[in-house]
C-alpha positions in Angstrom: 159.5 150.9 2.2 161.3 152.4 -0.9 164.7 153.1 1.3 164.2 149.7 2.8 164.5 148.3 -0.9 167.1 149.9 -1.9 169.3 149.1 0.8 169.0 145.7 0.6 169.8 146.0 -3.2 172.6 147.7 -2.4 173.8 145.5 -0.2 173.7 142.3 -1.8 174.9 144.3 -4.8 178.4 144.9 -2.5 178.3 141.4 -0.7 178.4 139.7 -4.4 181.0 142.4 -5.5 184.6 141.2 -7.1 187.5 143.4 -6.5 189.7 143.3 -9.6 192.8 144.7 -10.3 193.7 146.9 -13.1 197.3 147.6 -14.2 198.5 148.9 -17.4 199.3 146.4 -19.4 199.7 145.2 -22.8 198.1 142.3 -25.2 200.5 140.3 -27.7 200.5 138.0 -30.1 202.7 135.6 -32.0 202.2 133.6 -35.1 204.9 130.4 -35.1 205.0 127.4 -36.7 203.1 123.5 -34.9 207.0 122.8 -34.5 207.6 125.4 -32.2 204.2 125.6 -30.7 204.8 124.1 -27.4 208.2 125.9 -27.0 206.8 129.1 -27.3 203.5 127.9 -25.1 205.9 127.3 -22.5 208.2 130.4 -22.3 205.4 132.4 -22.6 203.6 130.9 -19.7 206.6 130.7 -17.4 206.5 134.6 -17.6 203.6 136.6 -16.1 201.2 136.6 -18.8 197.6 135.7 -18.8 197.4 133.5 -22.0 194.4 132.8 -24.0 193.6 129.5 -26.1 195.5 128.8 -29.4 194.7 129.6 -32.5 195.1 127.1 -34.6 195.3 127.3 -38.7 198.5 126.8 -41.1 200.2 127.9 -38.3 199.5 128.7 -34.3 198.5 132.3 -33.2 199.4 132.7 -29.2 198.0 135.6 -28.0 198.5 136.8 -24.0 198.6 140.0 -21.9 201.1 141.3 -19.5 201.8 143.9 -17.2 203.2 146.7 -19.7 207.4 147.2 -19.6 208.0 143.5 -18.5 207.9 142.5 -22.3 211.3 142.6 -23.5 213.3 139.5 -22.0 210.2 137.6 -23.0 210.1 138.8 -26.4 214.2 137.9 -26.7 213.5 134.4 -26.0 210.6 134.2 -28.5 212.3 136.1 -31.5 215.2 133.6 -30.1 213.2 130.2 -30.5 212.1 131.3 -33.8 215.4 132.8 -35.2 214.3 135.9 -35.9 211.7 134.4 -38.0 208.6 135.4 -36.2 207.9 138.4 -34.9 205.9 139.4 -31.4 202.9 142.1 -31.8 202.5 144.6 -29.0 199.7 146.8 -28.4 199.7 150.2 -27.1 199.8 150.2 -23.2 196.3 150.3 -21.3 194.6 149.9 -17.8 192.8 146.4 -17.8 192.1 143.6 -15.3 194.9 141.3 -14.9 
């Protein structure tokens, strides 16, 4: 009965199982001001990042992952919209789900 049991659990546990994709990647983040808001929303979604929500305060925090390496053109257009006046974080590289 016991092996019985655990079979089952086992298989539903695989039928309900997600496969998910880990890369290396890396998280950013920029801090621009409500003017340029949407720009940078834009260029930074037309690029292969998963973005999360806004932050909004005195100014807008966009913060978004990527694959790791890909980073640069995107972060030339940013430090471009902004005129050298903001400046994008990067994180160290690192496996995670994208």
């Amino acid at each position: 009965g016991l092996v019985r049991a655990y079979t089952a659990a086992a298989s539903g546990a695989l039928q309900n199982a997600e496969l998910v994709s880990m890369r290396l990647v890396v998280d950013c983040r920029l801090r621009v001001p409500y003017a340029q808001f949407e720009q940078a929303q834009r260029i930074i979604a037309a690029a292969e990042t998963r973005l999360d929500e806004p932050i909004f305060d005195d100014a807008v925090t966009l913060c978004w992952r990527m694959p790791a390496g890909q980073e640069g053109t995107l972060v030339t257009a940013l430090t471009e919209l902004t005129r050298g006046g903001a400046e994008v974080e990067i994180s160290e590289a690192q496996y995670a789900a994208f």
